[in-house]
C-alpha positions in Angstrom: -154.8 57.2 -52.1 -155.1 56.2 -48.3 -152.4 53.7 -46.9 -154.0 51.0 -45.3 -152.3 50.2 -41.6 -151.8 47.3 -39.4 -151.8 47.8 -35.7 -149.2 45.2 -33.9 -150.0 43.9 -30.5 -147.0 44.8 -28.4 -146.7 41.0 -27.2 -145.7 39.9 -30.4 -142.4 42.2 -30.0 -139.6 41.4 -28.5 -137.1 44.1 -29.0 -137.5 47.9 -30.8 -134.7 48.9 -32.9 -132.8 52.0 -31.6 -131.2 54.3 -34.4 -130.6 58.2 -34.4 -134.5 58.5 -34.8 -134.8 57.1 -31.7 -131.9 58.7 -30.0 -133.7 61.8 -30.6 -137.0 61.1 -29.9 -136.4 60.2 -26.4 -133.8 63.3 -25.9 -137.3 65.7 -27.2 -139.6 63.2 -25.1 -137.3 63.5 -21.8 -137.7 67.2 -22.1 -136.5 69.1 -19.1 -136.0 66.0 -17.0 -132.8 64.9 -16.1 -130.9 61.9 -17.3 -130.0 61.1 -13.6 -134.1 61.2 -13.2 -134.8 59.0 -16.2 -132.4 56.6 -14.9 -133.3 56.6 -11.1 -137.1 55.9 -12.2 -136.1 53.3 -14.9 -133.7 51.2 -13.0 -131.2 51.8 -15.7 -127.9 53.3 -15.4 -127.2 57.3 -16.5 -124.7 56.0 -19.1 -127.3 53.3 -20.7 -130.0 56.6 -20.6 -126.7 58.5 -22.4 -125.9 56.0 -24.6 -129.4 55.7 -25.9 -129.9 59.2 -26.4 -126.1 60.4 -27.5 -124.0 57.2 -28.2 -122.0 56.8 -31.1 -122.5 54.1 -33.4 -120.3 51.9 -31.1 -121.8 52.3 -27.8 -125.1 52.9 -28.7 -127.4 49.7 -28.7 -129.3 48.7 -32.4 -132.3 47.5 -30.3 -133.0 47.2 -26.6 -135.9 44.9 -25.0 -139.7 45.7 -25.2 -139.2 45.6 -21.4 -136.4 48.3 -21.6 -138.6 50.6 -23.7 -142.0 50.1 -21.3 -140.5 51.1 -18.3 -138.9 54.3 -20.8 -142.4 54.9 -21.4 -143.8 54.7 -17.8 -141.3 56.9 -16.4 -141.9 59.4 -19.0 -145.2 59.1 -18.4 -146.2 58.4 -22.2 -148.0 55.6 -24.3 -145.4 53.0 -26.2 -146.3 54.2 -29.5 -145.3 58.0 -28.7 -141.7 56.9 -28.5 -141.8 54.3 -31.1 -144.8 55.5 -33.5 -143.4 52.6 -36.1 -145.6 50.3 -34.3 -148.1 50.3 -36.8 -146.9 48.5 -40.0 -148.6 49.1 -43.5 -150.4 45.9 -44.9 -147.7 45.1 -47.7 -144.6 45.2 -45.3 -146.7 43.6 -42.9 -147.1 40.6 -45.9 -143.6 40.8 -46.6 -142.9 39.9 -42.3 -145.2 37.4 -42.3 -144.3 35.8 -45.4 -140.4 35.6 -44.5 -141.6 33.9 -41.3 -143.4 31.1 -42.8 -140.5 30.9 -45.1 -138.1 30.7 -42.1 -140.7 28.3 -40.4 -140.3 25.8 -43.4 -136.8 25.4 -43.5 -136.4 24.0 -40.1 
């Protein structure tokens, strides 16, 4: 049976969640290029590029800002959703999200 799927427009995110997934995403997506390169042409430090790709569970951030992981993305030279395919939700969790924010939305 096909799975229906929800694409998410990136302004509605504010931060990705980072994980060992992720870690090793970008490591494969960096390729050849340097962490000193990633991190001259992001702006970032080479210990937030290390960190991201190789940090432990104590130095190594649970999510970092949609900003952080665009200019990832432009220095790599890829589309968002290459490094973080998990932009497309399915229609049930997608229910479940929206649900849990009306929920949240009622309380206050």
């Amino acid at each position: 049976m096909a799975k229906e799927v929800v694409l998410v427009d990136i302004s509605y995110i504010s931060r990705f969640a980072w994980n060992e997934q992720m870690a090793k995403r970008l490591r494969e997506m960096r390729g050849k290029m340097s962490r000193e390169a990633l991190a001259t042409k992001t702006g970032f430090s080479r210990s937030f590029i290390h960190n991201l790709e190789w940090g432990n569970a104590a130095n190594r951030p649970e999510s970092i800002d949609k900003e952080d992981a665009i200019a990832i993305c432009k220095a790599l030279e890829i589309p968002i959703w290459e490094l973080y395919p998990a932009l497309a939700l399915d229609v049930e969790n997608l229910q479940k999200i929206c649900s849990s924010l009306l929920t949240n939305v009622n309380t206050m």
